[in-house]
C-alpha positions in Angstrom: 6.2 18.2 32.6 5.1 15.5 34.9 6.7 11.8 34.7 5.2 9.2 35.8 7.1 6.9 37.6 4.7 4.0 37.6 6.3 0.9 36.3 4.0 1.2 33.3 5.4 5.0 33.0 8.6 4.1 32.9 7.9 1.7 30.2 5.9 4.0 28.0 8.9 6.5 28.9 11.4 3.6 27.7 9.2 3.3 24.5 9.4 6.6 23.6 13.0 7.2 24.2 13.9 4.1 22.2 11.6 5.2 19.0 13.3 9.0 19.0 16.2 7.8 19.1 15.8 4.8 16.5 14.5 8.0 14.3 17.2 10.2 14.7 19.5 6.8 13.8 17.8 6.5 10.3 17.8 10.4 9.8 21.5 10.6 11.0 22.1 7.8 8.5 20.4 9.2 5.4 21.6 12.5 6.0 25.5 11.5 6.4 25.6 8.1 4.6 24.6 4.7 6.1 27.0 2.0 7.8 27.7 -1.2 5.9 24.9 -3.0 5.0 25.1 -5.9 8.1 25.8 -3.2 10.7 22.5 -0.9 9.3 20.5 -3.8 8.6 21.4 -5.2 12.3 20.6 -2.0 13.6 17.5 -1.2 12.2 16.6 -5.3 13.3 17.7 -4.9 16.6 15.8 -1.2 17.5 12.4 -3.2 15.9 12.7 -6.1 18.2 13.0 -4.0 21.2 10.3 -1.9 20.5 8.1 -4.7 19.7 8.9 -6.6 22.4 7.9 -3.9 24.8 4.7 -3.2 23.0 3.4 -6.2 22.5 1.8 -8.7 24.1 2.1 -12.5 23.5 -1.4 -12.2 22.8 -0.3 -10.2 19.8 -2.2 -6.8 21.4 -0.2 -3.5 22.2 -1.0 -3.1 25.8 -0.3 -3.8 29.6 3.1 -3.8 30.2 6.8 -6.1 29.8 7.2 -9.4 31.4 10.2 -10.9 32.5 9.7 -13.5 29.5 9.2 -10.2 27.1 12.5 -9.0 28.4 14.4 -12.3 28.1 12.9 -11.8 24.8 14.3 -8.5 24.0 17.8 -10.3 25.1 17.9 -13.2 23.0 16.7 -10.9 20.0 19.7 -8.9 20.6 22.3 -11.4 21.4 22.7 -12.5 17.9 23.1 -8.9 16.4 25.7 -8.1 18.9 27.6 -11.6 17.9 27.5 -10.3 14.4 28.8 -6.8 15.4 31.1 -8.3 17.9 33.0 -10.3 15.4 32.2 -7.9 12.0 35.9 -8.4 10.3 35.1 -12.2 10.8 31.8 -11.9 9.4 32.7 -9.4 6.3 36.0 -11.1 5.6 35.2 -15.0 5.8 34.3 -16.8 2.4 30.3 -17.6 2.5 29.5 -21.1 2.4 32.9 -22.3 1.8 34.4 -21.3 5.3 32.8 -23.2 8.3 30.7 -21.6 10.8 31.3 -22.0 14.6 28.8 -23.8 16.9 28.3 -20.4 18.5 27.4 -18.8 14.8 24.4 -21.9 13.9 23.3 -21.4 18.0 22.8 -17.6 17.1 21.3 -17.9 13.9 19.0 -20.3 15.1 17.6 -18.2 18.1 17.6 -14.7 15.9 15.3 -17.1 13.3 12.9 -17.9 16.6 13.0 -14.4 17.6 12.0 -13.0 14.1 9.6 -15.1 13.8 7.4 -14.9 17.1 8.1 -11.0 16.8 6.6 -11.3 13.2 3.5 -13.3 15.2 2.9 -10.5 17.5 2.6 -7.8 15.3 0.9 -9.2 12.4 -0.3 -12.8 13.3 0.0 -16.0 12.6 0.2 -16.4 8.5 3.7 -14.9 7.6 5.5 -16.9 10.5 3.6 -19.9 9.0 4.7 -19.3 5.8 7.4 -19.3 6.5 7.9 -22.5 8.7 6.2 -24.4 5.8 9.0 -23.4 3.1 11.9 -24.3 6.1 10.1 -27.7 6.4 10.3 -27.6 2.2 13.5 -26.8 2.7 15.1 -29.7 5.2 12.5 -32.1 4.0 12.3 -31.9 0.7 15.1 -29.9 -1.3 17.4 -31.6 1.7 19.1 -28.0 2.6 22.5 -28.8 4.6 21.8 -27.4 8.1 25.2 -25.0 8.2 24.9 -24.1 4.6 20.8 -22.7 5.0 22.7 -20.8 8.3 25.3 -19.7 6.5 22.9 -17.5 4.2 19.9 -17.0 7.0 22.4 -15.3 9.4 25.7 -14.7 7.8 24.7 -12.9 4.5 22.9 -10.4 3.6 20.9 -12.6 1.3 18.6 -13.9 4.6 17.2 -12.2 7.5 19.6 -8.9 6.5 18.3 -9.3 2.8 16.7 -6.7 0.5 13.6 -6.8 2.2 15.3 -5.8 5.6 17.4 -2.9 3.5 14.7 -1.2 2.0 12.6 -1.1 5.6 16.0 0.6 7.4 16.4 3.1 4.2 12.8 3.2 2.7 10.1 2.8 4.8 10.8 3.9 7.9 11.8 7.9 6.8 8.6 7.6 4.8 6.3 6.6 7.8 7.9 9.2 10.0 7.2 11.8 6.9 4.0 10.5 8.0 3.6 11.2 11.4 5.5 14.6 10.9 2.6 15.3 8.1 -0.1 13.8 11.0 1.3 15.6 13.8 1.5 19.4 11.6 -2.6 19.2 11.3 -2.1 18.2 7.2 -5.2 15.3 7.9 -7.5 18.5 8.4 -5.7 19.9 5.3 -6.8 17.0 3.0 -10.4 16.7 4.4 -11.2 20.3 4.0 -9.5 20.4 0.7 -11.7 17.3 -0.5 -14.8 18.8 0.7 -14.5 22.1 -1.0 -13.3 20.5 -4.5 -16.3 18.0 -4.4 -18.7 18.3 -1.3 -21.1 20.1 -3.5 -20.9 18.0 -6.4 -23.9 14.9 -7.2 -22.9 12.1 -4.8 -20.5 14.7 -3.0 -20.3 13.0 0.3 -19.2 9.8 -1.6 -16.0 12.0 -3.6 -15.2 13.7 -1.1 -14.4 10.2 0.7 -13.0 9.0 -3.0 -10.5 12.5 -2.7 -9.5 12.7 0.4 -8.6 9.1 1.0 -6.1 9.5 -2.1 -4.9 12.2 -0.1 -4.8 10.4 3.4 -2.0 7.8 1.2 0.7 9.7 1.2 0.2 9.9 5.3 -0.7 6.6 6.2 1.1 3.2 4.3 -2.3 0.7 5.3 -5.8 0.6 3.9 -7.0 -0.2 7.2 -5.5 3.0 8.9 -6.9 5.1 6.3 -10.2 3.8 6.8 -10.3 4.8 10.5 -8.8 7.7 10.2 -11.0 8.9 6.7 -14.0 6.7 7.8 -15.4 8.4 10.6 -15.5 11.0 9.0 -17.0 10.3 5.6 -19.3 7.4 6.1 -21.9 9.4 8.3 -22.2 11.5 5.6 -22.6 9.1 3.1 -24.9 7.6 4.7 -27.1 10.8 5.6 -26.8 11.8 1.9 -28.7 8.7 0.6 -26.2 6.1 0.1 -27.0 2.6 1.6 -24.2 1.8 4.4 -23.3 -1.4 2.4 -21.9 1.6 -0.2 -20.7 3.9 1.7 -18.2 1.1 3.4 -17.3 0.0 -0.2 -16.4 3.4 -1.1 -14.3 4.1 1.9 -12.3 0.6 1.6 -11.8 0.9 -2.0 -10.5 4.9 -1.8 -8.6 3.9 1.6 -7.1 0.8 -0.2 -5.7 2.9 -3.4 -3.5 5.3 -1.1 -0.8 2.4 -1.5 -0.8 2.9 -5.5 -1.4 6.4 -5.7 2.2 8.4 -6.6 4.1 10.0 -4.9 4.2 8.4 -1.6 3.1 4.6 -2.2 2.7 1.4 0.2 6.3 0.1 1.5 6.2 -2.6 -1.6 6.9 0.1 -4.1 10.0 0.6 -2.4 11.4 -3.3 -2.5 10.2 -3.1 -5.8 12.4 -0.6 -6.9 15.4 -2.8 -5.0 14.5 -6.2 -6.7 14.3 -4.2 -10.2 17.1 -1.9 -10.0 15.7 1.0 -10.3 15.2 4.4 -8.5 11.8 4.8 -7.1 11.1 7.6 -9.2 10.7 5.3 -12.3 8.6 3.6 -10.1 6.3 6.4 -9.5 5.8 7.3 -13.4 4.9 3.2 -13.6 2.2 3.6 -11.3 0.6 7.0 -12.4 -1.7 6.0 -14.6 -2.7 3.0 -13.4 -3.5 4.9 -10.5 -5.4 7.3 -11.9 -7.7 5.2 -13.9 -8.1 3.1 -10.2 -9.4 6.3 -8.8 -11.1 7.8 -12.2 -13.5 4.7 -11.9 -14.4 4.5 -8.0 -15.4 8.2 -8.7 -17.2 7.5 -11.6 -19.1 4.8 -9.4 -20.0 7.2 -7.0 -21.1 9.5 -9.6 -23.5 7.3 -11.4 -24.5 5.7 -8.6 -25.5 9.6 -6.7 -27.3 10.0 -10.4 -29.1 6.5 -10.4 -30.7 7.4 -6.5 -30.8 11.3 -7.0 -28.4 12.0 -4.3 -27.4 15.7 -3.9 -24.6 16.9 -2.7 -23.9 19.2 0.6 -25.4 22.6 0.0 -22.2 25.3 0.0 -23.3 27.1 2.6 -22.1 24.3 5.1 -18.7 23.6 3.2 -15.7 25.0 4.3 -14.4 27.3 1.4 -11.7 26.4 -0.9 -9.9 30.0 -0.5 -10.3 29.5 3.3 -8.5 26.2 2.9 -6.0 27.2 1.4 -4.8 30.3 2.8 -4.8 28.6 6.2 -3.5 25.7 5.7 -2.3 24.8 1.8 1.1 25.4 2.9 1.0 22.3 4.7 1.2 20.8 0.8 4.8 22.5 1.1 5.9 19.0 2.3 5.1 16.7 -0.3 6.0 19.2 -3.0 9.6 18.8 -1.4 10.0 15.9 -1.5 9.1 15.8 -5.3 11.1 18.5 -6.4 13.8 17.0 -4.3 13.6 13.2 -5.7 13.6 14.5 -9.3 16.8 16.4 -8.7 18.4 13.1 -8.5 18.8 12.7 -5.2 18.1 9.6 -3.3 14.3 9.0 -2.6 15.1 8.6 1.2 16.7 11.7 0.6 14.0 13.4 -0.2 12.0 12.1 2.6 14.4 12.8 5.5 13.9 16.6 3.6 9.7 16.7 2.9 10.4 15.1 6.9 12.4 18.2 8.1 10.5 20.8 6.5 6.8 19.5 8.1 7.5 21.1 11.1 9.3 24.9 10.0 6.3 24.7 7.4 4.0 24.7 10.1 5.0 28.0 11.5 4.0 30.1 8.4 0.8 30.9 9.3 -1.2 31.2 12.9 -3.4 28.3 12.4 -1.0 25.7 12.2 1.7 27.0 14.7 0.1 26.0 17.5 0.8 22.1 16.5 5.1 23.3 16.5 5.7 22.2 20.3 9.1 20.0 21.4 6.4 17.4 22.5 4.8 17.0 19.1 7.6 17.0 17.5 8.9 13.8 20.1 5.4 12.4 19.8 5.7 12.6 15.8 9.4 10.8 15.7 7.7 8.3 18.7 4.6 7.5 16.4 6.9 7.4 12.9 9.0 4.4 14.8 5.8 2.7 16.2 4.6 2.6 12.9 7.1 1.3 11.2 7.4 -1.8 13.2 4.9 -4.2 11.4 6.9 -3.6 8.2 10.1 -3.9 9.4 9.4 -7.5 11.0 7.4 -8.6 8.2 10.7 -8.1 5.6 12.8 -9.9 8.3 10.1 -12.6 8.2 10.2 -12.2 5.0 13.7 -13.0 4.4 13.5 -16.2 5.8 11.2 -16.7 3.0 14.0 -15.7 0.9 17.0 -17.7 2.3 15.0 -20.7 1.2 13.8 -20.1 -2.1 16.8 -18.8 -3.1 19.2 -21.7 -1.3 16.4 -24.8 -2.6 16.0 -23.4 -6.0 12.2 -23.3 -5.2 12.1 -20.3 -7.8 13.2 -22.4 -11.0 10.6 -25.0 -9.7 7.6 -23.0 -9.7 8.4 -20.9 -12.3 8.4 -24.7 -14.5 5.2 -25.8 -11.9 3.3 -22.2 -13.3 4.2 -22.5 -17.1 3.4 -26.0 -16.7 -0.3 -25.8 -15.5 -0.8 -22.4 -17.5 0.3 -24.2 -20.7 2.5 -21.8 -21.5 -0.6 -19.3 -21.7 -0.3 -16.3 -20.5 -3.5 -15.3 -19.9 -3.8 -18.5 -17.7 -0.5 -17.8 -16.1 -1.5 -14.4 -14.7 -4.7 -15.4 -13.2 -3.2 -17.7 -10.8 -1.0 -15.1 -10.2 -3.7 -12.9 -9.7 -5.6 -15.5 -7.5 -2.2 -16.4 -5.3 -1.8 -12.5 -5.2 -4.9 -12.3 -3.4 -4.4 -15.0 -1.0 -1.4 -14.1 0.5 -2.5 -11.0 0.7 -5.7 -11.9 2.9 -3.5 -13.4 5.9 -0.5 -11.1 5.3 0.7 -7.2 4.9 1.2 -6.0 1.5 5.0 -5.9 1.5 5.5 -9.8 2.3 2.7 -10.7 -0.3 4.5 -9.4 -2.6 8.0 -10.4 -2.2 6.7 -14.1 -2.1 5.2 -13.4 -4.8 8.4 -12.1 -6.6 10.3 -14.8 -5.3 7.8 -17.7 -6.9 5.5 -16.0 -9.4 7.1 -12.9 -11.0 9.3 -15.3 -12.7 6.9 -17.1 -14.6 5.4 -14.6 -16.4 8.8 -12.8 -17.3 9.7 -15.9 -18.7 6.2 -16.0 -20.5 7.4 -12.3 -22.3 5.6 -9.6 -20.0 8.5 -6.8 -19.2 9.5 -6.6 -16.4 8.5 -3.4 -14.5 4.5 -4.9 -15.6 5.2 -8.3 -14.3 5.7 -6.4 -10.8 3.3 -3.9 -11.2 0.8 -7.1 -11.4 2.2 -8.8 -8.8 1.9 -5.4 -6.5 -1.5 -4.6 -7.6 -3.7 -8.1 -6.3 -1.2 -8.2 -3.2 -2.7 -5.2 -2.5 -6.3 -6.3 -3.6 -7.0 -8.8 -1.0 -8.0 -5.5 1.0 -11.1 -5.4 -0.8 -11.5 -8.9 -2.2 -14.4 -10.9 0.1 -13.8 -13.5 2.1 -11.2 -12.1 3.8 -11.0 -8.1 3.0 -9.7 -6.3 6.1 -10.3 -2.5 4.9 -13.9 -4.0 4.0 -14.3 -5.4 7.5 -12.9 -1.8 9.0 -15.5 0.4 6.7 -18.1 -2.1 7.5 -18.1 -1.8 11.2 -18.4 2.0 11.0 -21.1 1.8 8.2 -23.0 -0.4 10.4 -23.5 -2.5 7.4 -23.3 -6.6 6.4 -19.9 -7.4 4.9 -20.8 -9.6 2.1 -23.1 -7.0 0.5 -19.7 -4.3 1.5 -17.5 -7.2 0.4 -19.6 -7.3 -3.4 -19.8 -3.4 -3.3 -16.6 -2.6 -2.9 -15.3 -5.5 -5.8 -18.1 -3.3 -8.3 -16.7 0.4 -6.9 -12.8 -1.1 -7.2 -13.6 -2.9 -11.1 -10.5 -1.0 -12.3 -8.0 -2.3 -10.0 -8.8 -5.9 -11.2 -9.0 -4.9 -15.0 -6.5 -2.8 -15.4 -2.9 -4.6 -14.3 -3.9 -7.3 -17.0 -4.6 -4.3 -19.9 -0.6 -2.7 -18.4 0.5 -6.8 -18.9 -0.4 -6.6 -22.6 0.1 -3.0 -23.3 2.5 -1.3 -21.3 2.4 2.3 -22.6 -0.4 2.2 -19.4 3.1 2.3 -17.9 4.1 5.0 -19.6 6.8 2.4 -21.4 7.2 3.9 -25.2 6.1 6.4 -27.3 4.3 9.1 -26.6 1.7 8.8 -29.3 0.8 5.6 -27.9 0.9 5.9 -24.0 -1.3 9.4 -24.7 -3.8 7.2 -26.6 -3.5 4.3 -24.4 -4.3 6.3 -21.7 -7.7 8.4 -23.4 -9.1 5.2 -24.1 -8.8 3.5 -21.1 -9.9 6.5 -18.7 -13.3 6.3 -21.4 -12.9 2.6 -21.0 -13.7 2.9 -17.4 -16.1 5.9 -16.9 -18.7 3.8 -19.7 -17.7 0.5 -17.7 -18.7 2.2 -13.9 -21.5 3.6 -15.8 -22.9 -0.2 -17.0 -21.7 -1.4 -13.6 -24.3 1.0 -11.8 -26.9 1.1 -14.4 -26.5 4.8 -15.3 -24.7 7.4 -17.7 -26.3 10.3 -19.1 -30.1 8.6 -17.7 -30.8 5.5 -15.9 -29.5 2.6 -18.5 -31.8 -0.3 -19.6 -30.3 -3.9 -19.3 -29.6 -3.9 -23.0 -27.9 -0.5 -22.5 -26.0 -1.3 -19.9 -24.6 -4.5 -21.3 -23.4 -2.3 -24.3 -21.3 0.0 -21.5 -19.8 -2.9 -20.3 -18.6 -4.4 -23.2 -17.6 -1.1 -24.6 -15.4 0.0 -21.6 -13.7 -3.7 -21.7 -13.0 -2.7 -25.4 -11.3 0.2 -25.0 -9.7 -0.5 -21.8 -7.9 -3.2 -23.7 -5.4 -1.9 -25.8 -5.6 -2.1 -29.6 -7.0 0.3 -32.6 -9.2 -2.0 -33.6 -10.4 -2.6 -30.2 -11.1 1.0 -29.4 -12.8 2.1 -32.4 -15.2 -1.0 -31.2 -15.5 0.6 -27.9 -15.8 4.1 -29.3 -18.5 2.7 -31.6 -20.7 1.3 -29.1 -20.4 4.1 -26.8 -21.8 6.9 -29.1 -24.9 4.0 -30.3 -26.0 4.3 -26.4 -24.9 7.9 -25.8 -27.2 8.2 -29.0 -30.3 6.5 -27.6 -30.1 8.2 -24.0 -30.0 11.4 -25.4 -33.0 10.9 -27.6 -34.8 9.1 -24.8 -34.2 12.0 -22.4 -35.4 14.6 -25.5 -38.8 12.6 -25.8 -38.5 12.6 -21.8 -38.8 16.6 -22.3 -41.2 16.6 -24.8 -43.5 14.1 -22.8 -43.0 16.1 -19.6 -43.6 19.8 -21.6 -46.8 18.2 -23.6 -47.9 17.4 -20.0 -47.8 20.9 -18.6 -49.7 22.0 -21.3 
């Protein structure tokens, strides 16, 4: 092994070393118990700032190398954690808000709240740091926060910086992107794209479900839509595109599969996990939440792709050129092993970072089981894999920092209680009214920020409302979860759209539009689990079972109007009828599905006669 001893070597040498060992940190400390909350919390903080620091460039861009200013920096980031470490009994034993803090305590708590937030700038721009400048203005300006107090529970609790968001990126998200990389590293990308191909390559459309199936897939590797789209993309699009589909599609498809990978059990976007810590609950409930949602998300972009292939007459890939399912799997479905794992683990009742730090652990050994994969079991793969895990990690990690400073203030000002009155106020205490501007807030947010802070600003000032307006609880987040994660393929600003676009070569608004008809369901459906949560799988199971029925119809006849085909190409009038009847038995109710089923079997009815007197025409012809 050659080093190179460059300055910029040494640096990327530095990088490396740091990220390995900030992995092994969070292994060591899921696999023998964490520290107290302020010393993991710190730690976790204080391995992210380095990293970043290094990385990244004022200009917000991972390259070229360190400045002096990067590495005074990396010192000021670091000086506050060690003031907290440095004086822990102090810190753990004083009485918050009642016991003065020293000069030197509001100095460091000022400069860590500088440091987090051009960190935050770096990595993910300019909207979550100005976020959250504009609430600390609210906060001195208008709910007149006392200067030591705000400190006090920025810096000195674990209800700021160190809060819940911060926790659940040190125990949560990071052993879940480095099951990741592990999963990356061991060739299981391959896995998922042959896999897709020979389950649906061959199929009407095929191209297009491959791209719907193996996306799915590429979640539980990859926590960002935008990722997934350049990893999946590249792949899928060119064939798309050479199959028939206009490019304008194929990108839709691609963002709208790539953007699901955050909803779609068992590994879900880094929200799911704070969502479990703001509710109380193990992530395992969260996972059975979001099943079925999920599925009907996914049911109806493959339905679009499906009646879309029928509409054009677009075939799928002849066999001969697929790789074989059999194939597949005897060299390389062990690489499933994994996630399987980390399932059977979870549902034992151990911890969910648990069972991550084990589906982590067993990526590697896993590989070695047959010939084609051990070739990716090397000591520098395995560093590479811990290396990239880290790296990852790093946007989500700042952002709940960031994130916290959100926090500090609305939970110091009382903003909550305000907009929560502001909401119900201008809603009228509809509810119906009261979700679509959470809807519509959910999707703004989420265009100028990650997922994860979307979401807990939305928790902090929205989730409240509509609670108090009687949706349950594990709905009301769902909701909120579901249009932070949206804004990925909502137009003006839809960055998975923008990624599928540039590879499809194609315009974004008509990519944009696309991708909001392919993604119907993910829009539809939150509102239908607001009003009936069995889609939740909360109550019986008479009801969720016929909840669920319903609603997968609901969206396979909707799709089918949306495209303008089902069994035949639909008329306007026909279509219409499919759109109406998938609303009705999407929405929950007896009456409202016999409605739906009613109008579905009129225009199954008419196509099927129409395409008998097509037969007849075309035989009478012949003859």
């Amino acid at each position: 092994m050659k080093f190179d001893l460059s300055y910029a070597g040494i640096v990327r040498l530095a990088v490396t070393v740091i990220a390995v060992a900030m992995a092994l940190y969070h292994m060591w400390a899921i696999g023998f118990g964490s520290p107290e909350a302020v010393w993991y919390r710190g730690t976790h903080l204080a391995f992210a700032l380095v990293l970043l620091f290094l990385i990244y460039r004022r200009s917000g861009t991972p390259s070229g190398t360190p400045t002096v200013f990067d590495y005074l920096l990396i010192v000021l980031g670091l000086a506050p954690i060690l003031h907290l470490f440095l004086n822990y009994e102090y810190v753990v034993t004083r009485i918050f808000y009642i016991d003065e803090l020293t000069p030197t305590d509001m100095i460091m708590g000022t400069i860590l709240g500088v440091i987090v937030l051009e960190a935050t700038r770096r990595v993910i721009g300019w909207t979550l740091p100005l976020t959250a400048i504009v609430f600390l203005l609210y906060g001195f300006f208008v709910a007149q926060l006392e200067p030591m107090r705000f400190m006090d529970q920025l810096y000195m609790t674990t209800e700021g910086i160190f809060g819940i968001p911060l926790s659940v990126s040190a125990a949560y998200v990071l052993i879940f992107v480095l099951f990741g990389a592990f999963m990356e590293r061991t060739g299981t990308g391959q896995l998922f794209m042959d896999f897709a191909m020979a389950l649906t390559g061959h199929a009407a459309g095929g191209p297009g479900k491959v791209s719907v199936f193996s996306s799915s897939l590429f979640g539980t590797i990859s926590g960002s839509a935008v990722a997934n789209v350049m990893v999946d993309g590249p792949i899928t699009i060119p064939l798309m595109k050479r199959s028939g589909f206009p490019p304008h599609f194929a990108a839709g498809v691609e963002s709208v599969a790539s953007t699901g990978g955050q909803i779609m059990p068992p590994i879900m976007g880094a929200a799911a996990f704070v969502m479990a810590e703001f509710i109380g609950v193990g992530y395992g409930q969260v996972i059975i939440w979001a099943l079925i949602p999920a599925i009907l998300y996914y049911l109806a972009c493959f339905s679009a792709v499906h009646f879309e292939a029928k509409r054009r007459g677009i075939v799928g890939v002849p066999r001969s050129e697929l790789p074989r399912m059999g194939t597949v799997l005897r060299e390389r479905g062990h690489l499933f092993i994994p996630v399987l794992i980390i399932l059977f683990v979870l549902y034992s009742g151990y911890s969910a970072p648990m069972s991550a730090l084990a589906g982590t652990l067993a990526c590697f050994p896993v590989a070695l089981l047959r010939k084609s994969t051990r070739g990716y079991v090397t000591f520098m793969n395995i560093i590479e894999a811990m290396r990239d895990g880290a790296r990852n990690c790093l946007p989500v990690a700042l952002a709940c920092a960031c994130a916290g400073i959100v926090i500090a203030v609305v939970t110091l000002g009382g903003l909550g209680i305000v907009f929560t009155q502001f909401v119900i106020g201008l809603a009228q205490d509809t509810l119906l009214l009261a979700l679509v501007l959470t809807m519509l807030a959910g999707i703004v947010l989420g265009m100028g920020m990650p997922t994860t802070p979307a979401y807990i600003i939305m928790t902090a000032l929205l989730v409240p409302a509509i609670i108090k307006l009687g949706v349950v609880v594990p709905a009301a987040h769902m909701f909120a979860f579901y249009f932070a994660i949206l804004s990925a393929i909502t137009p003006p600003v839809a960055l998975a759209v923008f990624a599928a676009a540039g590879l499809a070569k194609a315009d974004l608004w008509p990519s944009g539009l696309a991708a909001v008809k392919i993604g119907f369901a993910g829009f539809i459906v939150p509102f239908m689990f607001v009003y009936e949560p069995a889609l939740l799988m909360i109550g019986d199971w008479p009801t969720i079972l016929a909840s669920c029925v319903s609603a997968s119809v609901g969206v396979v006849l909707f799709a089918g109007g949306l495209h303008g085909y089902f069994l035949t190409a639909a008329t306007y009038w026909q279509r219409a009828l499919l759109l109406v009847g998938g609303l009705l038995l999407i929405k929950p109710g007896i009456y409202t599905d016999l409605a739906g089923a009613a109008i579905a079997t009129f225009v199954i009815a008419t196509q099927v006669l129409a395409r008998r007197a097509a037969a007849v025409e075309v035989v009478k012809q012949v003859r």
